[in-house]
Structures are given as C-alpha cells and as structure tokens.
PDB file of N, CA, C, O and CB in Angstrom:
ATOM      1  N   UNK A   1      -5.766   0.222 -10.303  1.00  0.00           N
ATOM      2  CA  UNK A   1      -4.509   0.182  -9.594  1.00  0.00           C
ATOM      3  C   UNK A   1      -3.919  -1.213  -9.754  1.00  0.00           C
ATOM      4  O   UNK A   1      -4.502  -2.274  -9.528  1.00  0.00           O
ATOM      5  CB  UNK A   1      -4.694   0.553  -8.097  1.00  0.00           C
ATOM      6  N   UNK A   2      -2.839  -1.065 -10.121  1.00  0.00           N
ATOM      7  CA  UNK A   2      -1.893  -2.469 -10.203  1.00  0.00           C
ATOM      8  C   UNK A   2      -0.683  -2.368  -9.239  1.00  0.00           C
ATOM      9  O   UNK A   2      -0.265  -1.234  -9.003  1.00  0.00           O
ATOM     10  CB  UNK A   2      -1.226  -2.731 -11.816  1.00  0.00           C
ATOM     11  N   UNK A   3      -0.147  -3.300  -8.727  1.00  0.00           N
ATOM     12  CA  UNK A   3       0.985  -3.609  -7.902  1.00  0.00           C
ATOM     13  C   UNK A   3       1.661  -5.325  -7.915  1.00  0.00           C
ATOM     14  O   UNK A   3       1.344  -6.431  -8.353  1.00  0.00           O
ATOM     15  CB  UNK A   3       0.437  -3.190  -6.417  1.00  0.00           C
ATOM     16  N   UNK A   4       2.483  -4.850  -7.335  1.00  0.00           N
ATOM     17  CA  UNK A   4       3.656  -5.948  -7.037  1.00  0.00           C
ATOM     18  C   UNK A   4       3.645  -6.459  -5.395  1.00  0.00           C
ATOM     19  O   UNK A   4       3.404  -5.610  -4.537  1.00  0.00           O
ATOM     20  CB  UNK A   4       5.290  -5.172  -7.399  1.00  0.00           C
ATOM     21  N   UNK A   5       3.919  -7.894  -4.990  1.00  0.00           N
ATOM     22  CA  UNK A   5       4.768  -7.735  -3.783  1.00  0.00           C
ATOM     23  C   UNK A   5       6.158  -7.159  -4.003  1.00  0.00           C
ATOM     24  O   UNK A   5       6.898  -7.428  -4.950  1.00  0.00           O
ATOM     25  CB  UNK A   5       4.924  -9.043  -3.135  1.00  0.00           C
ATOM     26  N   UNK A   6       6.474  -6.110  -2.731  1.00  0.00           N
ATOM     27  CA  UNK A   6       7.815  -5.286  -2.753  1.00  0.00           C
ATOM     28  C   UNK A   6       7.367  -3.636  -3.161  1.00  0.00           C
ATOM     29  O   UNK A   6       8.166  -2.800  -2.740  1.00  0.00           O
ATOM     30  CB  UNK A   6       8.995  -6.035  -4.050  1.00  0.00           C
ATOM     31  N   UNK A   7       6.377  -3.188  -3.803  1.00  0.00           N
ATOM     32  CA  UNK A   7       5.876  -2.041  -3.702  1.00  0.00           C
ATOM     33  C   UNK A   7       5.611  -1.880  -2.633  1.00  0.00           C
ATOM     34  O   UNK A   7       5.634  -2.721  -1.735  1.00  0.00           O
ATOM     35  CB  UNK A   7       5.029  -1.772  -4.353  1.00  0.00           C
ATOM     36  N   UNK A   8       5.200  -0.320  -2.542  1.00  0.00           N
ATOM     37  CA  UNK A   8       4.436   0.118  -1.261  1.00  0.00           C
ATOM     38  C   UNK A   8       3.435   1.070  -1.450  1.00  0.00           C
ATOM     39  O   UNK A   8       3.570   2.158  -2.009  1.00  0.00           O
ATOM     40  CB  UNK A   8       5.301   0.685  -0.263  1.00  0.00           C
ATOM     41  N   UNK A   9       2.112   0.460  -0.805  1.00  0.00           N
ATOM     42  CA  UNK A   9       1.627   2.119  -0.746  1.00  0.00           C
ATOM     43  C   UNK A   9       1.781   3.043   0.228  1.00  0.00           C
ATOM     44  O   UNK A   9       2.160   2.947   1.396  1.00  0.00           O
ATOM     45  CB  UNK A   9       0.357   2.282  -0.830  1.00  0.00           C
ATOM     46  N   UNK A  10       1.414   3.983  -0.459  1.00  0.00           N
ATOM     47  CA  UNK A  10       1.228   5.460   0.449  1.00  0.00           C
ATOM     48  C   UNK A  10      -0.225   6.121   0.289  1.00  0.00           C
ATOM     49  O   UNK A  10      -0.612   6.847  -0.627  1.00  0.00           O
ATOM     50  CB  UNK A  10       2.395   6.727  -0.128  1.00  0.00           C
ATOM     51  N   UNK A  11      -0.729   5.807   1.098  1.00  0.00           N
ATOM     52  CA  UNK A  11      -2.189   6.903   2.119  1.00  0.00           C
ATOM     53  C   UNK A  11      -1.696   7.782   2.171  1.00  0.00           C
ATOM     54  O   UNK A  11      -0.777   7.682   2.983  1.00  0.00           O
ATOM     55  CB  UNK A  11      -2.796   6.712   3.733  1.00  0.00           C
ATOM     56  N   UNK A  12      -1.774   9.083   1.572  1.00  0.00           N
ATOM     57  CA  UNK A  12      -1.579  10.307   1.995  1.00  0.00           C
ATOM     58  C   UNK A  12      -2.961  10.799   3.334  1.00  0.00           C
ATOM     59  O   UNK A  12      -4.097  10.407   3.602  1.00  0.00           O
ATOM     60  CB  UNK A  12      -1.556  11.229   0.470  1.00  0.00           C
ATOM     61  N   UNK A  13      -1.954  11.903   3.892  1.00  0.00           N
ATOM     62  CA  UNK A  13      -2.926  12.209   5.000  1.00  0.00           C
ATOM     63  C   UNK A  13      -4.330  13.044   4.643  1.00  0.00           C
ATOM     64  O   UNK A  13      -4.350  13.855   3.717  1.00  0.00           O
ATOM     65  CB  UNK A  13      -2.117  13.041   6.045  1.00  0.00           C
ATOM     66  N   UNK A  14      -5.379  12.794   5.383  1.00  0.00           N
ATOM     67  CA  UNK A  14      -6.567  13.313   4.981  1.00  0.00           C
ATOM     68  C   UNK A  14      -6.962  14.807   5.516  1.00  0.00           C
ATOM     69  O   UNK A  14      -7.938  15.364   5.011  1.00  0.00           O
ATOM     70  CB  UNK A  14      -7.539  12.338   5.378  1.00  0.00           C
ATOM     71  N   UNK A  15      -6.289  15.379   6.421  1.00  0.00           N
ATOM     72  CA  UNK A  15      -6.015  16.495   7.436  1.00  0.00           C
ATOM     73  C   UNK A  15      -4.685  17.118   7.665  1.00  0.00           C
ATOM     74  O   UNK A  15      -3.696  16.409   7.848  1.00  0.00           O
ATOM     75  CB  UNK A  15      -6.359  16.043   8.654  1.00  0.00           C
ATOM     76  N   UNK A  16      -4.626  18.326   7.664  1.00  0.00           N
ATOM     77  CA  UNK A  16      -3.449  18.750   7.627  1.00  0.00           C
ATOM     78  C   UNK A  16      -2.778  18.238   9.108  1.00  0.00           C
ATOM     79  O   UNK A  16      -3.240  18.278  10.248  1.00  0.00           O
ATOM     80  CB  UNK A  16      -3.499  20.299   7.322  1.00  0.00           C
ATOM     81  N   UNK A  17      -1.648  17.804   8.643  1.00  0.00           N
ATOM     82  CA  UNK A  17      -0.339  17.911   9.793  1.00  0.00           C
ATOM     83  C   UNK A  17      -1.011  16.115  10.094  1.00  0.00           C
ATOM     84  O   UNK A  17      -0.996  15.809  11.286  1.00  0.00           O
ATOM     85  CB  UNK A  17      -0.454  19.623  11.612  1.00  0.00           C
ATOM     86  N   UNK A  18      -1.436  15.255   9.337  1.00  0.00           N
ATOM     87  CA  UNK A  18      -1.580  13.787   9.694  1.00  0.00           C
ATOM     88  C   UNK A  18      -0.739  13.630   8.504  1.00  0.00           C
ATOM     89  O   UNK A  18      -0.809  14.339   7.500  1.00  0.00           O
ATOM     90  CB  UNK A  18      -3.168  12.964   9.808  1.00  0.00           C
ATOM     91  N   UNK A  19       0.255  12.408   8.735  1.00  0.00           N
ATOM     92  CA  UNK A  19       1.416  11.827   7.907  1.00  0.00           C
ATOM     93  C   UNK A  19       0.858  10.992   7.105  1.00  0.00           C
ATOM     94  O   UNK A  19      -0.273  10.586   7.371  1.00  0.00           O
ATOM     95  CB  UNK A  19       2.507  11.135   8.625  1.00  0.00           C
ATOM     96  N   UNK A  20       1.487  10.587   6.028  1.00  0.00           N
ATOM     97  CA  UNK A  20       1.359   9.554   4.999  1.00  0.00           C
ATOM     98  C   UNK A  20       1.416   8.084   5.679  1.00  0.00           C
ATOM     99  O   UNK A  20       2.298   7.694   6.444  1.00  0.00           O
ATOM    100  CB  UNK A  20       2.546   9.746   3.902  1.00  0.00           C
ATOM    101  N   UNK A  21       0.335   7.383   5.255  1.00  0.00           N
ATOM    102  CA  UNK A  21       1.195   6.068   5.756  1.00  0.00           C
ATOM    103  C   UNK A  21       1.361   4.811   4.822  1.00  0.00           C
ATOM    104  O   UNK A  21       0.587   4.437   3.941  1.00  0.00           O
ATOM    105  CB  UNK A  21       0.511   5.484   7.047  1.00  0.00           C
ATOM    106  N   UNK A  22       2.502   4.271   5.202  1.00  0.00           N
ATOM    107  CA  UNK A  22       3.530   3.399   3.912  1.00  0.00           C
ATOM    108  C   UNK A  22       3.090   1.832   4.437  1.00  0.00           C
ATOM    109  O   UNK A  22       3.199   1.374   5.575  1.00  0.00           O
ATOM    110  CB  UNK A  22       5.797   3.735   4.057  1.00  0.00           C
ATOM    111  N   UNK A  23       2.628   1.261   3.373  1.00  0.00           N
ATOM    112  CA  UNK A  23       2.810   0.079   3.928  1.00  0.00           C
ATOM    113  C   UNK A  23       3.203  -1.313   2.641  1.00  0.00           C
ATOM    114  O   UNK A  23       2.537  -1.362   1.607  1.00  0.00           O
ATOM    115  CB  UNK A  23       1.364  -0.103   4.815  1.00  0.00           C
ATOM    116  N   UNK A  24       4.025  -2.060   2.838  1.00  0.00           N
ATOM    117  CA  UNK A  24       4.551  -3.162   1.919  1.00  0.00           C
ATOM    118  C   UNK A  24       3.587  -3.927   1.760  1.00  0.00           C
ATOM    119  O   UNK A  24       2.853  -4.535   2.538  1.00  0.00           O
ATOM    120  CB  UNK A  24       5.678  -3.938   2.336  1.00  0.00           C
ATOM    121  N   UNK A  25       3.680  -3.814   0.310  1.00  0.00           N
ATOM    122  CA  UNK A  25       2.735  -5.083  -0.289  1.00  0.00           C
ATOM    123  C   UNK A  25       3.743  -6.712   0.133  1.00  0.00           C
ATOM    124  O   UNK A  25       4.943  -6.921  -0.047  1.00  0.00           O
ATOM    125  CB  UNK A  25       2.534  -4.804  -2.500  1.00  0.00           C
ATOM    126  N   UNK A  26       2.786  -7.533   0.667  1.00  0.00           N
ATOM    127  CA  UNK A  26       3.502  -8.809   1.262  1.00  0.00           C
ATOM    128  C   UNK A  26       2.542 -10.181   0.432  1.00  0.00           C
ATOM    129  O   UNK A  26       2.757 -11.391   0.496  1.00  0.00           O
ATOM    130  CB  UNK A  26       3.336  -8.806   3.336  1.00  0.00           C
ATOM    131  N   UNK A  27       1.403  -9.401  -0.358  1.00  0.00           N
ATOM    132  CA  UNK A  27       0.928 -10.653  -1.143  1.00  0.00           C
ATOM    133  C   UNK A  27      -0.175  -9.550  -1.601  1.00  0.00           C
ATOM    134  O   UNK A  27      -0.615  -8.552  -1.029  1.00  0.00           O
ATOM    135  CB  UNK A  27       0.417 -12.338  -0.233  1.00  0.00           C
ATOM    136  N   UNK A  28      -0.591 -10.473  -3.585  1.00  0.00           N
ATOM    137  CA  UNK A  28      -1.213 -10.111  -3.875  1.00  0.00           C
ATOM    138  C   UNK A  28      -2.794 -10.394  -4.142  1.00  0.00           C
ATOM    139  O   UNK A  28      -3.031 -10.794  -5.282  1.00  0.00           O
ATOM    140  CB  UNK A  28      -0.607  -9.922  -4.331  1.00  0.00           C
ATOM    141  N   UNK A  29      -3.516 -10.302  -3.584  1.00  0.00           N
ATOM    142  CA  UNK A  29      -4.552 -11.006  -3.639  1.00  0.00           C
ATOM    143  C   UNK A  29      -5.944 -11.118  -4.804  1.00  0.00           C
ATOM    144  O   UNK A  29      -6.885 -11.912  -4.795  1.00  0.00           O
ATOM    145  CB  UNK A  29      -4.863 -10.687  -2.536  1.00  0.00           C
ATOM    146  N   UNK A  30      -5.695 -10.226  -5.562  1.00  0.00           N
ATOM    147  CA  UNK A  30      -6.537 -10.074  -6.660  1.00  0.00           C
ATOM    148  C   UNK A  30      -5.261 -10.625  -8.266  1.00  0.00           C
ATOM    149  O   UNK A  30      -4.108 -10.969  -8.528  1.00  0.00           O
ATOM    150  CB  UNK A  30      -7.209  -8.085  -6.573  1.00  0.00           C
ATOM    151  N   UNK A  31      -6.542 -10.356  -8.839  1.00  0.00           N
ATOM    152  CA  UNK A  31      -5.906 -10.998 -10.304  1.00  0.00           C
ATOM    153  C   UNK A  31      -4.905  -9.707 -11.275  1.00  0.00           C
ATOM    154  O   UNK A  31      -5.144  -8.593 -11.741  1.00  0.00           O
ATOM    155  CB  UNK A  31      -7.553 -11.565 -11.465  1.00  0.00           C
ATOM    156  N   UNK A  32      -3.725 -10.628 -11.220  1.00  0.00           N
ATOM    157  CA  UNK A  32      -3.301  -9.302 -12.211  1.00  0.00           C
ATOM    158  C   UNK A  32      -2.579  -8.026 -11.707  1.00  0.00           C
ATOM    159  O   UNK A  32      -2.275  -7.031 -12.364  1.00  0.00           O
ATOM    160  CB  UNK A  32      -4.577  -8.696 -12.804  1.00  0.00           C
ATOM    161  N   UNK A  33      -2.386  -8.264 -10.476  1.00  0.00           N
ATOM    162  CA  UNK A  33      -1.951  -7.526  -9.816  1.00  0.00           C
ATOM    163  C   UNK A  33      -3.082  -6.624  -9.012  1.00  0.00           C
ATOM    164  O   UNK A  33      -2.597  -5.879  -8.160  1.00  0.00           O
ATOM    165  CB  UNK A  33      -1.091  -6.955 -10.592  1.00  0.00           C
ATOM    166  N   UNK A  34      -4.110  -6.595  -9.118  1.00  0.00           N
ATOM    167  CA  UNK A  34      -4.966  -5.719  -8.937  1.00  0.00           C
ATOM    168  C   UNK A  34      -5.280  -5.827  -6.932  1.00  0.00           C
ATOM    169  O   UNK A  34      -4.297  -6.207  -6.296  1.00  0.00           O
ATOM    170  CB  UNK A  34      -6.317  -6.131 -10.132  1.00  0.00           C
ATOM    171  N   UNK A  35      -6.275  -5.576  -6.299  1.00  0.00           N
ATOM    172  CA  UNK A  35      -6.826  -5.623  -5.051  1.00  0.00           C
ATOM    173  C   UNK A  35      -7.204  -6.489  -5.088  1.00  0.00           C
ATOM    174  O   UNK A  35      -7.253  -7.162  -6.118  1.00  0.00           O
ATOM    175  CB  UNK A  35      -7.566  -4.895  -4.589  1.00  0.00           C
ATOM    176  N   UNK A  36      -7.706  -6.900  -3.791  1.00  0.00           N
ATOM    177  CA  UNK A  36      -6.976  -6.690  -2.128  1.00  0.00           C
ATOM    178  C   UNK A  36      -5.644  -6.513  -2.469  1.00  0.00           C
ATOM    179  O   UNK A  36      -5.286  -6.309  -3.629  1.00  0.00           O
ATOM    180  CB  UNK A  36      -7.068  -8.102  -0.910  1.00  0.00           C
ATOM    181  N   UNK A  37      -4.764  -6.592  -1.364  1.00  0.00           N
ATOM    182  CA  UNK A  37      -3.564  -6.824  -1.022  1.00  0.00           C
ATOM    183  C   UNK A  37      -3.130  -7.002   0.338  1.00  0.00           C
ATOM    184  O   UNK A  37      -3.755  -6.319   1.149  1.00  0.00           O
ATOM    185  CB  UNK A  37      -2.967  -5.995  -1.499  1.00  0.00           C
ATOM    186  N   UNK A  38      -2.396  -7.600   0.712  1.00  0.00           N
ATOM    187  CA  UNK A  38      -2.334  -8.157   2.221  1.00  0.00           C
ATOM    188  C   UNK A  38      -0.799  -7.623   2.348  1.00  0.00           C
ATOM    189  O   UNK A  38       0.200  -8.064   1.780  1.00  0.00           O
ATOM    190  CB  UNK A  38      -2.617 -10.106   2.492  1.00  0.00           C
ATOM    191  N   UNK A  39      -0.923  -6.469   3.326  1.00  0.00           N
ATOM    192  CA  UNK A  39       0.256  -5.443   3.459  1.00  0.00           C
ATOM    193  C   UNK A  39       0.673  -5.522   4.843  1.00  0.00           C
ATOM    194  O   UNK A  39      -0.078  -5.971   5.709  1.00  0.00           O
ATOM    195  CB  UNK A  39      -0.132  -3.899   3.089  1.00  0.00           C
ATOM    196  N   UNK A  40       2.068  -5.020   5.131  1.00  0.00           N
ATOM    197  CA  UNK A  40       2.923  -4.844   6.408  1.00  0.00           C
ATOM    198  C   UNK A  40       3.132  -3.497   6.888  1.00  0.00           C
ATOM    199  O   UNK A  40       4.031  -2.914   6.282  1.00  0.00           O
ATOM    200  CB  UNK A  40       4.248  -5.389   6.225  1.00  0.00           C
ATOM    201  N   UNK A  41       2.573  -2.847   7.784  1.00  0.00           N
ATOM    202  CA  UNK A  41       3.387  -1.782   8.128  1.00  0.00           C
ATOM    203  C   UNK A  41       4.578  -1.584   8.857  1.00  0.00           C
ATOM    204  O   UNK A  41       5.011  -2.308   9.753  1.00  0.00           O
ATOM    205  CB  UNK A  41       2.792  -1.178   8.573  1.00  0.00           C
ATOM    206  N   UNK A  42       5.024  -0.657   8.454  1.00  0.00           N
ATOM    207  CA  UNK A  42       6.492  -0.405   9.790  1.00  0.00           C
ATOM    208  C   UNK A  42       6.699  -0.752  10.705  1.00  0.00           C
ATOM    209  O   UNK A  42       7.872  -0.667  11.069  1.00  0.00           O
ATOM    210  CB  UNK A  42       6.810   0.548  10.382  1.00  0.00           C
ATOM    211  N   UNK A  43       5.550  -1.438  11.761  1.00  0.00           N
ATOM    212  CA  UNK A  43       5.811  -1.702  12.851  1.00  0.00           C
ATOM    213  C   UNK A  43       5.419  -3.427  13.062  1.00  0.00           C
ATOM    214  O   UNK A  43       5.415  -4.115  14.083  1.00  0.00           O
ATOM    215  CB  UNK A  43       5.109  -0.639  13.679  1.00  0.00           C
ATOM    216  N   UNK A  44       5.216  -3.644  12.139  1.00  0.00           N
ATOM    217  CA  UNK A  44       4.654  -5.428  11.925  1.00  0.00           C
ATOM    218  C   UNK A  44       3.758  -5.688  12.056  1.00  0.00           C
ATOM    219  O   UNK A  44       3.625  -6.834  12.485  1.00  0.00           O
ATOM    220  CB  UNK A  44       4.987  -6.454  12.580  1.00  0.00           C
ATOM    221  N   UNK A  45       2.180  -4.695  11.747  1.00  0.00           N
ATOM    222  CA  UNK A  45       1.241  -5.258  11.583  1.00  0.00           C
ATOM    223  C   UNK A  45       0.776  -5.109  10.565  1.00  0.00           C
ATOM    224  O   UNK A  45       0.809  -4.019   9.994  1.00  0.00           O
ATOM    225  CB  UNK A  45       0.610  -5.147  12.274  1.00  0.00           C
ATOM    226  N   UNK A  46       0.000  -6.584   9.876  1.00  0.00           N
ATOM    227  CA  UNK A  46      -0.721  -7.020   8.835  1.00  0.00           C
ATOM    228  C   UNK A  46      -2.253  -6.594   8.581  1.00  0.00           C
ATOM    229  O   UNK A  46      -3.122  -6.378   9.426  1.00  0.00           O
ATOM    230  CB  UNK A  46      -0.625  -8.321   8.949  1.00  0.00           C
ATOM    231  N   UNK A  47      -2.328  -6.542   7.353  1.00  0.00           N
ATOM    232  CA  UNK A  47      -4.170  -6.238   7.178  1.00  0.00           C
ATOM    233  C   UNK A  47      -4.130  -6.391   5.809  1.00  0.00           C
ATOM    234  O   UNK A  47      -3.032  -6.454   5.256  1.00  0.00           O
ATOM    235  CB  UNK A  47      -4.979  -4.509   7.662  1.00  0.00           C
ATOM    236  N   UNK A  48      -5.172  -6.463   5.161  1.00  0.00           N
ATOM    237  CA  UNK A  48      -5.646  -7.055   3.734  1.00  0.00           C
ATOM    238  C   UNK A  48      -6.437  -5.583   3.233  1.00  0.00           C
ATOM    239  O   UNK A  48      -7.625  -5.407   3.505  1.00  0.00           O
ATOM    240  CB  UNK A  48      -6.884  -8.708   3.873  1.00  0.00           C
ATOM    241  N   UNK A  49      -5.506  -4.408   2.358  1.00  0.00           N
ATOM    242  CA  UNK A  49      -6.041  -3.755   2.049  1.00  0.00           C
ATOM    243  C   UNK A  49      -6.806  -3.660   0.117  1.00  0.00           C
ATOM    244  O   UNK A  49      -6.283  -4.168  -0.875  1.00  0.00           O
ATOM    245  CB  UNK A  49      -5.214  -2.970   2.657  1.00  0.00           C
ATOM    246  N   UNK A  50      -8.155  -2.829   0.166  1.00  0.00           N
ATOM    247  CA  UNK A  50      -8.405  -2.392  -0.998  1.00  0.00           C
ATOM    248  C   UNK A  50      -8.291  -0.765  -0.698  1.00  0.00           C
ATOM    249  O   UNK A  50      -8.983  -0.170   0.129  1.00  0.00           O
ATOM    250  CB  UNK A  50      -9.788  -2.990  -1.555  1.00  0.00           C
ATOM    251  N   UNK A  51      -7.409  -0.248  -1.429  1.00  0.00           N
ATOM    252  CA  UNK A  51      -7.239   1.241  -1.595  1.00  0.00           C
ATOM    253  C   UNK A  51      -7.808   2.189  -2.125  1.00  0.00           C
ATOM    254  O   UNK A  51      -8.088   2.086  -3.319  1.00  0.00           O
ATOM    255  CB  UNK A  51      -6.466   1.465  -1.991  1.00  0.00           C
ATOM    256  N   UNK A  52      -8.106   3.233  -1.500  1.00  0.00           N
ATOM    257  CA  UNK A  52      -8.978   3.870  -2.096  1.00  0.00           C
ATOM    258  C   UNK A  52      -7.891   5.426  -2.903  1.00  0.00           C
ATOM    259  O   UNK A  52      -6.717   5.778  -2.797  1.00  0.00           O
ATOM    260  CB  UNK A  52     -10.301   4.179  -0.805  1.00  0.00           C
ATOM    261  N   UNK A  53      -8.947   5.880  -3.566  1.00  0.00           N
ATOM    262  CA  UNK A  53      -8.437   7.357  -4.426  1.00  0.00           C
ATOM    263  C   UNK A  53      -7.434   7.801  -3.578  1.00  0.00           C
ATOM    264  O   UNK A  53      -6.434   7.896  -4.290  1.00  0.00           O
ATOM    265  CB  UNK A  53      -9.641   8.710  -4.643  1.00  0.00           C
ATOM    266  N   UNK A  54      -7.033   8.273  -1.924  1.00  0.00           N
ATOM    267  CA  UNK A  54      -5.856   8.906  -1.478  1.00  0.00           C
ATOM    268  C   UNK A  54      -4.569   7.865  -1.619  1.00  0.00           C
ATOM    269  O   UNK A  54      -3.523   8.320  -1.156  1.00  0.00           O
ATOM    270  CB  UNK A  54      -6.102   9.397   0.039  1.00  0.00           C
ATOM    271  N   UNK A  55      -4.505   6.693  -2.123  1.00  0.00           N
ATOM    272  CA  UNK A  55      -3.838   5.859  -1.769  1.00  0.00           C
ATOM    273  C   UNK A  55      -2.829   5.743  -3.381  1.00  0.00           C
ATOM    274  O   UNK A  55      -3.436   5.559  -4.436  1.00  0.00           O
ATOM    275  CB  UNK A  55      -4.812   4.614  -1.142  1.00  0.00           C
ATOM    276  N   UNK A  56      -1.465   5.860  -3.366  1.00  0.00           N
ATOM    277  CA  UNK A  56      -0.718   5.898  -4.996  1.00  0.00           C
ATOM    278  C   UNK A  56       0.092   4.187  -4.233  1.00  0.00           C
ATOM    279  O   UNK A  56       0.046   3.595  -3.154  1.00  0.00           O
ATOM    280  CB  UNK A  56       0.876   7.946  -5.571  1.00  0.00           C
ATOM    281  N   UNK A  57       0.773   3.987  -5.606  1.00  0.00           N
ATOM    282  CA  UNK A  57       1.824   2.694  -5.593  1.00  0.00           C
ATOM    283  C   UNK A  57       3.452   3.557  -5.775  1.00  0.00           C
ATOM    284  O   UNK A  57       3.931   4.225  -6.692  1.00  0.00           O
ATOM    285  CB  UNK A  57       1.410   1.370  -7.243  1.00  0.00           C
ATOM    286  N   UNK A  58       3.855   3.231  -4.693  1.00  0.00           N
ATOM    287  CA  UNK A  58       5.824   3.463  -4.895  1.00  0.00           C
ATOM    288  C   UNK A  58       6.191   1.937  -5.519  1.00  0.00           C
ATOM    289  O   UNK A  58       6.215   0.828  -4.985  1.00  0.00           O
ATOM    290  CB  UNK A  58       7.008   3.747  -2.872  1.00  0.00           C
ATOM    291  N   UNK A  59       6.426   2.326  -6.696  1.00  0.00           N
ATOM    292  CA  UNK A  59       6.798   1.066  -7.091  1.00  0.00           C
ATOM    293  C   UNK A  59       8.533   0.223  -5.818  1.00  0.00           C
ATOM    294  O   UNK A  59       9.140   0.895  -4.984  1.00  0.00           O
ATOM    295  CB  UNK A  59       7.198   1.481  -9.093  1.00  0.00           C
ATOM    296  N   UNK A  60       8.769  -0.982  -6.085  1.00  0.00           N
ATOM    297  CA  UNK A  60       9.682  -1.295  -5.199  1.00  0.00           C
ATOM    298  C   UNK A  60      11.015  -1.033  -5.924  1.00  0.00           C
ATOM    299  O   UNK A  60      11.217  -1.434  -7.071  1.00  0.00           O
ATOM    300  CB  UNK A  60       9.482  -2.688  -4.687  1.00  0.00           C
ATOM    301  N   UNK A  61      11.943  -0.321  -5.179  1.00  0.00           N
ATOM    302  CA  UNK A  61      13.310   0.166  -5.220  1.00  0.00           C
ATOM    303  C   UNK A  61      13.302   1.580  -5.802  1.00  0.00           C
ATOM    304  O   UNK A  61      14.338   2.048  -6.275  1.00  0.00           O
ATOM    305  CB  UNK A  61      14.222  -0.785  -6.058  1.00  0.00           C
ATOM    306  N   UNK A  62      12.120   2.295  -5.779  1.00  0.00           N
ATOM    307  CA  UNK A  62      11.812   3.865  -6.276  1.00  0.00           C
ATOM    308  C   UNK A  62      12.299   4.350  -4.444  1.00  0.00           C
ATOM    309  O   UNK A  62      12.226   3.450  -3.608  1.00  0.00           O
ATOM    310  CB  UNK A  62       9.558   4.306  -7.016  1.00  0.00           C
ATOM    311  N   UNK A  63      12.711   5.612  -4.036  1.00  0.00           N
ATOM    312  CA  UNK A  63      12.790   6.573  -3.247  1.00  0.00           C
ATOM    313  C   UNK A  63      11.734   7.207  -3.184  1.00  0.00           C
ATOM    314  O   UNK A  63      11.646   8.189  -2.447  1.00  0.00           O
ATOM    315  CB  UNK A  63      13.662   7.266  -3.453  1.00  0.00           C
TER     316      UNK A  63
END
C-alpha cells in the first residue's frame, strides 16, 4: 500500500450495517509512501495507523 498526505483511507465495515470509516492521511510515516501513517478523522481525532487487508486508499480529490 502506498499513499499521500491528502488521501484517505477507508476501513470498510467488518459486519453488516457497521459503516466505513474515512480517515485523512495528515503525515507519512514510512518510506516511500508506505506505513504507518498518522491520520485525522472527521471528528479531530489523531492516531498513527498501519492498515490492514479491509482498508483501500481514495486517492486525494477522487469522490
């Protein structure tokens, strides 16, 4: 997995009827774009994620 700050990921839900959750890449912490990444969610909290298989990249300015 590669990314940008300004992407986002998306966690898809693991159970039916649990939502996706989006969160902005705000720094990249591995080489190359690669993992960790130290992300924002919607509501302003921070955490330093490595993503696993449910997790894709919206690249930034994709819908």
């Amino acid at each position: 997995m590669r990314a940008n700050v300004g992407d986002q990921l998306v966690t898809h839900g693991r159970i039916v009827g649990q939502q996706d959750r989006i969160a902005e890449i705000v720094e990249v912490l591995g080489p190359e774009g690669t993992p960790p990444y130290r992300v924002r969610f919607a509501d302003g909290r921070e955490t330093v994620m490595s993503p696993g298989p449910d997790t894709v990249v919206r690249r930034q300015g994709h819908a």
